[in-house]
C-alpha positions in Angstrom: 75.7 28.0 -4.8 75.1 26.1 -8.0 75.2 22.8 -5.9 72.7 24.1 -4.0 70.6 25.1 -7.4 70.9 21.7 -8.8 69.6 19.9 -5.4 66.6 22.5 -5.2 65.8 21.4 -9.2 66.0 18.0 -7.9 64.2 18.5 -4.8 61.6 20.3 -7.3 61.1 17.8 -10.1 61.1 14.6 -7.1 58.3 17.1 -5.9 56.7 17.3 -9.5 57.0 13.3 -10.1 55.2 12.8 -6.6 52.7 14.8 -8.2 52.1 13.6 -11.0 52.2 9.5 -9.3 49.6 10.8 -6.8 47.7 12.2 -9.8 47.7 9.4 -11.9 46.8 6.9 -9.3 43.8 9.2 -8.3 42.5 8.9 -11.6 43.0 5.0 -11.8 41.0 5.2 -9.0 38.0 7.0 -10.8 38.1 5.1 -13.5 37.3 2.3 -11.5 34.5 3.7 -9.9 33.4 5.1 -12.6 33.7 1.5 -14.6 31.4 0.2 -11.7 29.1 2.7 -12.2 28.4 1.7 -15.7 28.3 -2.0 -14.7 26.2 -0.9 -12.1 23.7 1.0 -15.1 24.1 -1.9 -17.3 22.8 -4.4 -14.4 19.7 -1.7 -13.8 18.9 -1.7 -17.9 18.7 -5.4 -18.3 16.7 -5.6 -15.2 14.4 -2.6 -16.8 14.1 -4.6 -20.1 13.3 -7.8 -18.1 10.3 -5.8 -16.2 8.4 -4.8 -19.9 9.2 -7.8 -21.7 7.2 -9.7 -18.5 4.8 -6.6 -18.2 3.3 -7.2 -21.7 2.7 -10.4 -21.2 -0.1 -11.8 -19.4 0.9 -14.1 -17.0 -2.1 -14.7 -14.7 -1.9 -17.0 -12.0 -5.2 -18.6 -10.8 -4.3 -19.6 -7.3 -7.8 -20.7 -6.2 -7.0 -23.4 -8.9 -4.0 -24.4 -7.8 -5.6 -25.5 -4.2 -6.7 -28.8 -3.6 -10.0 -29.2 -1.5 -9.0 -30.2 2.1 -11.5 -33.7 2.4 -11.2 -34.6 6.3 -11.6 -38.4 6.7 -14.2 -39.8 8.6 -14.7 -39.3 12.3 -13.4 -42.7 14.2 -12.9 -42.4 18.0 -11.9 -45.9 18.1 -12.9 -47.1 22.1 -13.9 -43.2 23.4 -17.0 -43.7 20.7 -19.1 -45.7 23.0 -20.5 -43.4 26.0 -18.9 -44.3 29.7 -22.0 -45.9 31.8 -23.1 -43.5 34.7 -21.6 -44.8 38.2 -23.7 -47.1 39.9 -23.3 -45.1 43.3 -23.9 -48.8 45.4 -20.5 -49.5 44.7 -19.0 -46.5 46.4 -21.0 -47.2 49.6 -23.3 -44.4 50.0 -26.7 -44.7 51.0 -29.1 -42.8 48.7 -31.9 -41.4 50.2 -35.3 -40.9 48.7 -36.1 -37.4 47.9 
């Protein structure tokens, strides 16, 4: 009987020790969340302080001054400049007849 005792203390504290492993490593585990949290906040707060430090400055931006005026170049058709002459009709071999 006291065998048995001693393996059900032992059985009990093995138990207890899971316990507590399980435990601890849960709580590593929160503290890493938690750690990226605050990294997370830290990230947002400089990005905060960024946004007023630019919004009280006035940084206008003329856009209509940064274009440059499109100039098209001159109009040169090259040969398609001078008009076609009409068809002289003779040359196809019809007969015209006055109207």
């Amino acid at each position: 009987m006291r065998r048995a005792a001693e393996q059900a203390t032992k059985a009990a504290q093995r138990t207890a020790d899971e316990r507590e492993r399980l435990h601890l490593e849960a709580r590593a585990v929160e503290v890493g969340a938690d750690n990226a949290d605050l990294q997370h906040n830290s990230q947002l707060e400089e990005l905060d302080d960024l946004l007023r430090a630019t919004l009280a400055v006035d940084e206008h931006v003329d856009f209509a001054r940064l274009k440059k005026p499109f100039r098209f170049p001159p109009f040169a058709p090259g040969a398609l400049g001078p008009p076609v002459p009409a068809p002289d009709w003779r040359q196809f071999g019809l007969l015209l007849r006055p109207a």
